[in-house]
C-alpha positions as MATLAB code, in Angstrom:
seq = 'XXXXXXXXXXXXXXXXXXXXXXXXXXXXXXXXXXXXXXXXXXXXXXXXXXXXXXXXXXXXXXXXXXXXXXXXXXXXXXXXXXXXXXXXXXXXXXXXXXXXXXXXXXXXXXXXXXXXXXXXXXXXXXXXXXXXXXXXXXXXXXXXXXXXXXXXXXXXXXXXXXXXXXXXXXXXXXXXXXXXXXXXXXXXXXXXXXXXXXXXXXXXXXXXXXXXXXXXXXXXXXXXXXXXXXXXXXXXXXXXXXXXXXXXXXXXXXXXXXXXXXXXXXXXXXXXXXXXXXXXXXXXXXXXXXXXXXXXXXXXXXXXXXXXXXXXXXXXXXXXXXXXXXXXXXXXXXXXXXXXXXXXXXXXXXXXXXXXXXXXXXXXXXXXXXXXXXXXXXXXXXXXXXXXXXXXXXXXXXXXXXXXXXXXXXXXXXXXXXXXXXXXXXXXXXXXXXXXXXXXXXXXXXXXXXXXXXXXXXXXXXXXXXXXXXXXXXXXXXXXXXXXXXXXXXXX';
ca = [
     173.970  191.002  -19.512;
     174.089  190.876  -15.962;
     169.854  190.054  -14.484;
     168.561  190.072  -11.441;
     165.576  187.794  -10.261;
     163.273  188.578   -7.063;
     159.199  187.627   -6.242;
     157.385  188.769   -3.583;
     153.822  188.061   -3.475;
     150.496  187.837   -1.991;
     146.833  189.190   -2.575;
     145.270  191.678    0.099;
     141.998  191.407    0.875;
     140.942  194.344    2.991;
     137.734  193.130    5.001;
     139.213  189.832    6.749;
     140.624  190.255   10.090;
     144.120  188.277   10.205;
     146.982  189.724    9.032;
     149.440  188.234    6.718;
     153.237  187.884    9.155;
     156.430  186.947    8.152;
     155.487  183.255    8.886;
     152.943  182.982    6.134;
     155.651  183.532    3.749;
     158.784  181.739    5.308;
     156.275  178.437    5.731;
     153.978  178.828    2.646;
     156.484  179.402   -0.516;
     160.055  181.158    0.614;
     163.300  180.568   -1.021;
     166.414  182.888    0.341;
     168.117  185.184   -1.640;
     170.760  182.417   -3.789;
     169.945  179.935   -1.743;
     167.999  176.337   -2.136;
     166.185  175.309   -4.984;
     163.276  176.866   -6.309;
     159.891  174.922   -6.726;
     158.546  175.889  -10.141;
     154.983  175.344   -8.826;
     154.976  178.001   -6.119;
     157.075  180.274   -8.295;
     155.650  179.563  -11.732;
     156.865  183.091  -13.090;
     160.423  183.654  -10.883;
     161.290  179.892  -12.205;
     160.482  180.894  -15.888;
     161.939  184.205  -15.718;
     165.442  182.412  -14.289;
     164.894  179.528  -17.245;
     164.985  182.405  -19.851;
     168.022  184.380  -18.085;
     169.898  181.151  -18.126;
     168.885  180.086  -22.036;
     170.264  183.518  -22.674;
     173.741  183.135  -20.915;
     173.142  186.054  -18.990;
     174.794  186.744  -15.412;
     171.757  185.992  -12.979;
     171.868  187.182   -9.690;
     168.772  185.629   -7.930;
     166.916  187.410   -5.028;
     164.720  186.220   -2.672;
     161.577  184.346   -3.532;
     158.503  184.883   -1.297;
     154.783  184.071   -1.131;
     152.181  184.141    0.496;
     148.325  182.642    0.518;
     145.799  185.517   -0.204;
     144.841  186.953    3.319;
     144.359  190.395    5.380;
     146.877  193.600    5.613;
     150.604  192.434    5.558;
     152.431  193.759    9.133;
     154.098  196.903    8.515;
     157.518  194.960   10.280;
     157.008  191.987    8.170;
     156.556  193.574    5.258;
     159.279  196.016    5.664;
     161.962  192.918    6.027;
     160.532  191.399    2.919;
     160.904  194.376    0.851;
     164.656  194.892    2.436;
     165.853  191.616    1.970;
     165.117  191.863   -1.832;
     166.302  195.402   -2.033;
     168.804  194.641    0.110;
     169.868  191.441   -2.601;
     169.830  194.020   -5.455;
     172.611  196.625   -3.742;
     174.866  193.824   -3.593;
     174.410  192.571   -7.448;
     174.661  196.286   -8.457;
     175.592  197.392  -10.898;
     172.840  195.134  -12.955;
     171.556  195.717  -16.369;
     168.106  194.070  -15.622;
     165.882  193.633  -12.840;
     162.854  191.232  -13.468;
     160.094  191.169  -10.516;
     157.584  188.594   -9.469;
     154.533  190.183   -8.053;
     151.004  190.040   -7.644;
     150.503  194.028   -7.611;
     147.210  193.870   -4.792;
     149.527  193.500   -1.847;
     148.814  196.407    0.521;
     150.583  196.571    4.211;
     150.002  198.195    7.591;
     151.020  202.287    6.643;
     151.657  201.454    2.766;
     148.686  200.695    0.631;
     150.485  199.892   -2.339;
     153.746  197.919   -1.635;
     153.890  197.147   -5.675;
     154.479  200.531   -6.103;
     156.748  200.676   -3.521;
     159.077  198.073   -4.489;
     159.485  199.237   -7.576;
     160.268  202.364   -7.123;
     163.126  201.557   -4.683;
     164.303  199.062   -7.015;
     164.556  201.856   -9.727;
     166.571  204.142   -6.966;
     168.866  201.437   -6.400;
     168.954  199.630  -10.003;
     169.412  203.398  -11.476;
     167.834  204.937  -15.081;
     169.981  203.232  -17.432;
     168.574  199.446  -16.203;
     164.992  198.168  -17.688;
     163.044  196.809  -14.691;
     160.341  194.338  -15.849;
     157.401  192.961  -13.361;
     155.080  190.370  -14.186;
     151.813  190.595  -12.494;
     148.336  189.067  -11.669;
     145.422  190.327  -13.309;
     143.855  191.102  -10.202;
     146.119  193.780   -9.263;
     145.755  197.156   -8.353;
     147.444  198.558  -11.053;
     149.218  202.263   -9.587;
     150.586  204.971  -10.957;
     154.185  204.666   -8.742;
     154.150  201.033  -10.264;
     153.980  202.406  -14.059;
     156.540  204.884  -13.758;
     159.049  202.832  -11.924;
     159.407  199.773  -14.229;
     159.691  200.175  -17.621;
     157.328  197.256  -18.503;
     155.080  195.320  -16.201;
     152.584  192.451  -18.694;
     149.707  190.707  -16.759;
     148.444  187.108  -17.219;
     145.962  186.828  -19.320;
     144.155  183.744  -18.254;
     141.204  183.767  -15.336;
     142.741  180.382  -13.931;
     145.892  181.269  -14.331;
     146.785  178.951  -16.661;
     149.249  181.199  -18.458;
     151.641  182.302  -16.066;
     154.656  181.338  -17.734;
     154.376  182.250  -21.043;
     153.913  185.728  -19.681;
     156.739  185.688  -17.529;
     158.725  184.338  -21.049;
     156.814  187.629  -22.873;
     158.385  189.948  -20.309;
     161.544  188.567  -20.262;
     161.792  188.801  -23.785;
     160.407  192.362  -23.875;
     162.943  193.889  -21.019;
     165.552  192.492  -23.005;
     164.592  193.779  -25.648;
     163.868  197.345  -24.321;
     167.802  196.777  -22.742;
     169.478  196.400  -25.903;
     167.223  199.303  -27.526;
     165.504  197.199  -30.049;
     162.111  198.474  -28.337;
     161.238  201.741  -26.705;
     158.000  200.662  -24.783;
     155.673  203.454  -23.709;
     152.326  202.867  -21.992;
     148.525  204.032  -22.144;
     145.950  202.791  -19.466;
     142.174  203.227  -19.564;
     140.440  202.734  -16.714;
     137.028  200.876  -17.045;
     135.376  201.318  -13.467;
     134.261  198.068  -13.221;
     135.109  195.232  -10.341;
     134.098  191.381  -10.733;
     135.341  187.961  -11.535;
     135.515  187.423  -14.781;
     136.962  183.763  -15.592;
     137.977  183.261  -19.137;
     137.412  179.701  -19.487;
     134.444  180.772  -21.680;
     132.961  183.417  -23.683;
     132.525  185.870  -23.847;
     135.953  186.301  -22.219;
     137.481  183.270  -23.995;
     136.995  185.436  -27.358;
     138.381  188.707  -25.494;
     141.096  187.397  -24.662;
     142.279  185.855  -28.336;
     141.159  190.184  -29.279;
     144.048  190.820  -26.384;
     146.674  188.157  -28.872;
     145.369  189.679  -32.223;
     145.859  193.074  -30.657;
     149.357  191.888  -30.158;
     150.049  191.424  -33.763;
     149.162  194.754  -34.910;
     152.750  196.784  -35.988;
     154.191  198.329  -32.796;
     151.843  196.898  -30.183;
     154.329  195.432  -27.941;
     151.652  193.670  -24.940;
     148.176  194.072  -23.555;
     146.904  193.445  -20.449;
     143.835  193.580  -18.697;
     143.953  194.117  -15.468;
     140.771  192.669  -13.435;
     141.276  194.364  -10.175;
     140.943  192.600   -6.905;
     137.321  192.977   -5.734;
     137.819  193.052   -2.064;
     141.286  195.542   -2.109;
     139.939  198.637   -0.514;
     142.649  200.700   -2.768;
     142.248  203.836   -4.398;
     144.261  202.565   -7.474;
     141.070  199.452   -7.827;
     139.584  198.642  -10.697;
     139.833  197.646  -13.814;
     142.156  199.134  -16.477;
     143.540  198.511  -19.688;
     147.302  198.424  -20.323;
     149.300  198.669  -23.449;
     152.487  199.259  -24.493;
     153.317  200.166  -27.594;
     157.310  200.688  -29.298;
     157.378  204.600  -28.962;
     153.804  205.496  -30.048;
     151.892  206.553  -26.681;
     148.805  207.832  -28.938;
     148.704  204.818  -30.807;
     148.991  202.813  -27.275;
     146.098  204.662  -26.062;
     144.162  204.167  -29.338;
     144.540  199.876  -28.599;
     143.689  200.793  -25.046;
     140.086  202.564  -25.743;
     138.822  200.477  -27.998;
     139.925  196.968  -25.986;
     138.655  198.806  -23.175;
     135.389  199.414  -25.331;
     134.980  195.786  -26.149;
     135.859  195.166  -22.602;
     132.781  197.053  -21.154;
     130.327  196.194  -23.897;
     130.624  192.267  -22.355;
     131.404  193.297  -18.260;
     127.585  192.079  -17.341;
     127.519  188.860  -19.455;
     131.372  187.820  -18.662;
     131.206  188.450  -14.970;
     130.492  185.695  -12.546;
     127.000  185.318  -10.726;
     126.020  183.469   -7.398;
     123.714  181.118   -6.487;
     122.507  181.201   -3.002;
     123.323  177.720   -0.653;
     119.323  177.403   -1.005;
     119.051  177.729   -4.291;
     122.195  175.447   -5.149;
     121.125  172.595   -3.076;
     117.842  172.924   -4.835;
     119.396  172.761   -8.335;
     121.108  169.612   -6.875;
     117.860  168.105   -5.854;
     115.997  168.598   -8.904;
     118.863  167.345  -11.443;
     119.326  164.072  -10.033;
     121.120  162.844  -13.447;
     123.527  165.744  -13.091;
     127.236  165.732  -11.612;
     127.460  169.164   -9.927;
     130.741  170.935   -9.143;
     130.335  173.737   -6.700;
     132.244  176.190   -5.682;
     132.160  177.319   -2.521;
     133.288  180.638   -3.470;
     133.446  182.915   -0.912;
     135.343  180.899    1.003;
     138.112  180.833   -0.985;
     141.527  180.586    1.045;
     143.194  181.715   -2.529;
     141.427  185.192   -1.912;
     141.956  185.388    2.148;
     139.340  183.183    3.350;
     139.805  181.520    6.027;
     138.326  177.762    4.155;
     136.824  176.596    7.469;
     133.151  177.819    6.445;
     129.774  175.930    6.930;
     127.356  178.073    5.309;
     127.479  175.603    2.732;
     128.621  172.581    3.971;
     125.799  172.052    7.258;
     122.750  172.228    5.225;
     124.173  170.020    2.270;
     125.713  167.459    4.298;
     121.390  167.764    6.052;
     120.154  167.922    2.725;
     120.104  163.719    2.445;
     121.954  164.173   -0.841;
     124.500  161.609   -1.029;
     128.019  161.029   -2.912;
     129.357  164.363   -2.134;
     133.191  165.059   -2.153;
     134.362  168.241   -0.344;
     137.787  170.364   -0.382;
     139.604  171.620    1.645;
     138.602  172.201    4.698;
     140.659  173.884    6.956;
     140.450  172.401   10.175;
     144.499  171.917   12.020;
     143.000  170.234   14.898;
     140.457  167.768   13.052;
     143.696  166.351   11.085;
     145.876  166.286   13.505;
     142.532  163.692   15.140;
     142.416  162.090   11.744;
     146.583  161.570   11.547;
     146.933  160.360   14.977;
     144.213  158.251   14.819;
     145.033  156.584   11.302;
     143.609  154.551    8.726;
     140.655  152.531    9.165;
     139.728  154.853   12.492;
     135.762  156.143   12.899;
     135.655  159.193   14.768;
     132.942  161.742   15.282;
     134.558  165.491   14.910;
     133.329  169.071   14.657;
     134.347  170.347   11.430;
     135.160  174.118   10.647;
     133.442  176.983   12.440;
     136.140  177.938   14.420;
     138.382  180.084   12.564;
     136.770  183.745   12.332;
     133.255  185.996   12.434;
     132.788  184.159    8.770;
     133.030  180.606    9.634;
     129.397  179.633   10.940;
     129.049  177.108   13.561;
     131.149  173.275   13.314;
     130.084  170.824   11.335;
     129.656  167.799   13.672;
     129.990  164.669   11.908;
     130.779  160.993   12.135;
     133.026  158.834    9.837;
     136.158  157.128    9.215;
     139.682  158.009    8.009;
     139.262  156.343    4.974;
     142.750  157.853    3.247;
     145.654  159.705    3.445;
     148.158  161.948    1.202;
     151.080  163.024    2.406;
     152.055  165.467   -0.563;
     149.391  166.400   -3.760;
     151.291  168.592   -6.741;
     149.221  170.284   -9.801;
     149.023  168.601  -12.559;
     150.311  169.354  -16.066;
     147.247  172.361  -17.461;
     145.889  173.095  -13.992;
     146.240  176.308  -11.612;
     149.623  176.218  -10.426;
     150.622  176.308   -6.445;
     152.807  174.546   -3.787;
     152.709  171.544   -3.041;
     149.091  170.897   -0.567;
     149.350  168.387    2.389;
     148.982  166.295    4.359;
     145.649  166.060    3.583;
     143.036  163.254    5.067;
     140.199  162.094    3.004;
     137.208  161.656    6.110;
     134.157  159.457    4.768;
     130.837  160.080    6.219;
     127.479  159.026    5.058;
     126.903  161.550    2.719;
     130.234  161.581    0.976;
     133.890  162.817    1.570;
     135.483  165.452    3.360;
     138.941  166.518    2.905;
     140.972  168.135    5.608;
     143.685  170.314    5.694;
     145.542  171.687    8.099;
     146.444  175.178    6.608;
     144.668  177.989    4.539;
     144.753  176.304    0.845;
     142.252  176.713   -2.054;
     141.146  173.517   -3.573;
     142.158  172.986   -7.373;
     143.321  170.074   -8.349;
     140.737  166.683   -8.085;
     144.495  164.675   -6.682;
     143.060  166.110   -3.332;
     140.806  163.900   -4.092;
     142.203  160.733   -5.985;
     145.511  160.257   -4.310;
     143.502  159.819   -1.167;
     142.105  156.918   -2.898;
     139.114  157.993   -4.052;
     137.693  158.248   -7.982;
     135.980  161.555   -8.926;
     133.497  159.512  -10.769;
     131.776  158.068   -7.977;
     130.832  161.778   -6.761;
     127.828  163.141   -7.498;
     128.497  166.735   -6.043;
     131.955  168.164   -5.842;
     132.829  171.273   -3.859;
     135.301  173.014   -3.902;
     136.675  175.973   -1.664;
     137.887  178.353   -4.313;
     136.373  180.785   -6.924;
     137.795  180.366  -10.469;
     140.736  178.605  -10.362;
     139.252  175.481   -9.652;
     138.404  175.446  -13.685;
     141.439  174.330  -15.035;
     141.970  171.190  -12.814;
     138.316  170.209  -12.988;
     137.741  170.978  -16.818;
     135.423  168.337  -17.995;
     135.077  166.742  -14.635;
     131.110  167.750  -14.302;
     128.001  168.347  -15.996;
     127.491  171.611  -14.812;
     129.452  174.398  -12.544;
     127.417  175.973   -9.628;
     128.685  178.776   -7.689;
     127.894  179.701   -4.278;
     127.491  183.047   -2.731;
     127.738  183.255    1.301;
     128.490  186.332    3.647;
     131.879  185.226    4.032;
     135.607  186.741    2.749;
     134.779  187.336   -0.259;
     131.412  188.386   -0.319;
     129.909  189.301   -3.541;
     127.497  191.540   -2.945;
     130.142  194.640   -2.932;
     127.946  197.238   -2.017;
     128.038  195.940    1.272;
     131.134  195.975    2.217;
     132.694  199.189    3.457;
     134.958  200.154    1.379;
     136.566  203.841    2.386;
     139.252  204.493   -0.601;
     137.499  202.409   -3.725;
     137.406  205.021   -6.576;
     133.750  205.876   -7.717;
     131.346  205.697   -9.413;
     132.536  201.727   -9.716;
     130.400  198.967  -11.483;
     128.422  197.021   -9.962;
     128.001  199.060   -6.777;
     126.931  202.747   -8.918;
     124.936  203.031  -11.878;
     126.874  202.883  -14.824;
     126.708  203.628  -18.614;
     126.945  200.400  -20.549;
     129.625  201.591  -23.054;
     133.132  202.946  -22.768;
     133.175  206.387  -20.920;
     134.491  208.858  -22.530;
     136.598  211.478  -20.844;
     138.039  209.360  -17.900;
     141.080  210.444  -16.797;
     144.074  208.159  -17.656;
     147.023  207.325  -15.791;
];
């Protein structure tokens, strides 16, 4: 059984201005094809995939491994020597019985709008009919039709963090082996739901949908289900979310599981997707529940869905609110921690935070304080939202509270940002945190109560504002919907 092993990922949001280059991969989380060793926290799926090809004895060829933080378009150049090098990796393994993907499936370039797709149907021209082609993907893809006829199974974390990702990556391994040695003929039914949001599942009501996704999977034939979320701010014609099962040879039945979880789905869209606060309104909460620890995400700023994390549409007026014991993360200011670095431990400097970056950022925070501590290097813990490896990172103490600085475009997830800087989460009263969802699993328990924060930044939440040109409609929440499961809707 001769396997080959490839990722290539990163999440397109369509309304931010800087692209995504070649450099955001090759720095952020890049491994050459055979080459190196491969960090299991920026490639939580390629790294399980390989750790099942191996437990299997198989021959593993291993392709390229590339990521990318969340940001604008990919360059058309850029993208096109991505997608060569791992095509380029599979001609030479050829002939190969397997090929098992990596992907996000909302990565859209300059000139191709669904690279996904793309991928994996050159893969399939190269790999040929007679290999099973597997991809694992993100929920918040853009799930196309060129990406369900090319592969032959593609299964979607479940979990909103993404908690999950490698016991799906273990599901489709054990799936496109399956489907290799013809123990399983999987076939596929989507329903689309017209509906775009966040909808976490750390809690009901999608905590309980997504053990109906598992019992689902017990029921004879019913191979995986998946549902995708979409990606809010992908202006793609394939958006929105959908339903995905395969079943062993039974399309009807697959589309029978597919209705009805996409019926439960859209009974619970309004109650199960997230809601904003205004900065107002949050620091007013704040005020009023002095007994309270707050955790806040700032999450329209979020780095992890191509903001830019330099924002102070939040930050200025809390930090001139006179509420004290705040710790904030990350924000991404290069030449404010390069100051803090050079000028080391101990040092009190006055700098002007954020507001530089893009149109979204505001104006700089201008504040005085003291390097009070230093990481060089701050990993994810064991349950949390997996990434690379974040730093260095400078913990800057001010009056109010803590600021922590980075020097690149990283969402804030794990509270080591925080306590390997040397300080203790419990001596916070407010945490914030640039990032939308993810945040959860790291934080779990770390608060009395979870505020999140709406500002006119990357990832702005009011979606009828934006302007989107390719978005399939009617779409919930921008049109008027029906609050049950429309009948009729075409399906891929």
């Amino acid at each position: 059984m001769r396997i080959f092993v490839a990722a290539l990922r990163t999440e397109t949001n369509s309304f931010v201005p800087h692209a995504t280059t070649l450099a955001d991969f090759r720095t952020s989380a890049y491994v050459a094809a055979g080459e190196g060793s491969l960090d299991g926290d920026a490639h939580p799926g390629y790294a399980a995939l390989l750790a099942c090809a191996r437990a299997a004895g198989a021959d593993i060829v291993r392709g390229a491994a590339a990521a990318a933080t969340p940001g604008g378009v990919v360059a058309a150049g850029d993208y096109a020597i991505l997608r060569d090098e791992v095509l380029a990796a599979l001609t030479a393994a050829a002939p190969v019985d397997i090929v098992l993907l990596d992907l996000h499936g909302a990565m859209a370039a300059e000139g191709e709008p669904d690279c996904e797709g793309d991928l994996l149907a050159a893969a399939r021209a190269i790999a040929g009919a007679a290999a099973k082609i597997g991809a694992l993907l993100d929920p918040h893809a853009t799930l196309s039709e060129r990406m369900l006829e090319a592969a032959d199974i593609l299964v979607a974390y479940k979990e909103y963090p993404h908690t999950d990702i490698r016991e799906r990556a273990q599901e489709l391994f054990a799936l496109t082996v399956a489907a290799w040695k013809g123990a399983i003929r999987p076939v596929f039914a989507v329903t689309p739901l017209r509906a775009l949001g966040g909808f976490a599942t750390v809690r009901s009501p999608m905590r309980d949908f997504v053990r109906s996704m598992q019992d689902d999977e017990k029921a004879a034939g019913v191979l995986s289900v998946s549902l995708i979320h979409g990606f809010p701010w992908a202006d793609s014609a394939d958006n929105g979310a959908k339903m995905l099962v395969y079943t062993d040879g039974d399309r009807q039945r697959a589309q029978v599981f597919a209705d009805a979880a996409g019926a439960r789905f859209t009974a619970i869209r309004d109650q199960a997707a997230q809601t904003h606060l205004g900065v107002a309104d949050c620091i007013a909460r704040i005020r009023a529940e002095p007994q309270k620890r707050f955790i806040v995400a700032d999450a329209c700023d979020n780095p992890g869905g191509g903001g830019d994390g330099d924002s102070t549409h939040l930050l200025a007026p809390l930090w001139a609110s006179g509420i004290a014991k705040i710790g904030a993360a990350l924000i991404n200011d290069a030449a404010a921690l390069e100051s803090a670095l050079q000028a080391g431990i101990g040092a009190e400097l006055t700098l002007p935070l954020g507001g530089k970056l893009s149109r979204y950022s505001g104006a700089p925070l201008v504040v005085s304080g003291r390097v009070a501590g230093i990481a060089q290097s701050v990993s994810p813990p064991l349950g949390a939202a997996p990434g690379a490896p974040i730093g260095p990172i400078v913990r800057f103490a001010t009056a109010c509270g803590d600021l922590i600085l980075t020097g690149r475009r990283r969402e804030a997830l794990w509270p080591g940002l925080f306590t390997q800087t040397g300080a203790r989460i419990e001596d916070y009263r407010v945490i914030v945190v640039k990032s939308s969802n993810h945040f959860r699993a790291g934080f779990a328990n770390r608060g009395d109560e979870v505020l999140s924060v709406a500002s006119a930044t990357a990832m702005n939440p009011n979606l009828a504002a934006l302007p989107f040109k390719h978005l399939p409609r009617p779409m919930w929440p921008l049109d008027e919907m029906p609050g049950a499961h429309l009948e009729g809707e075409h399906r891929v």
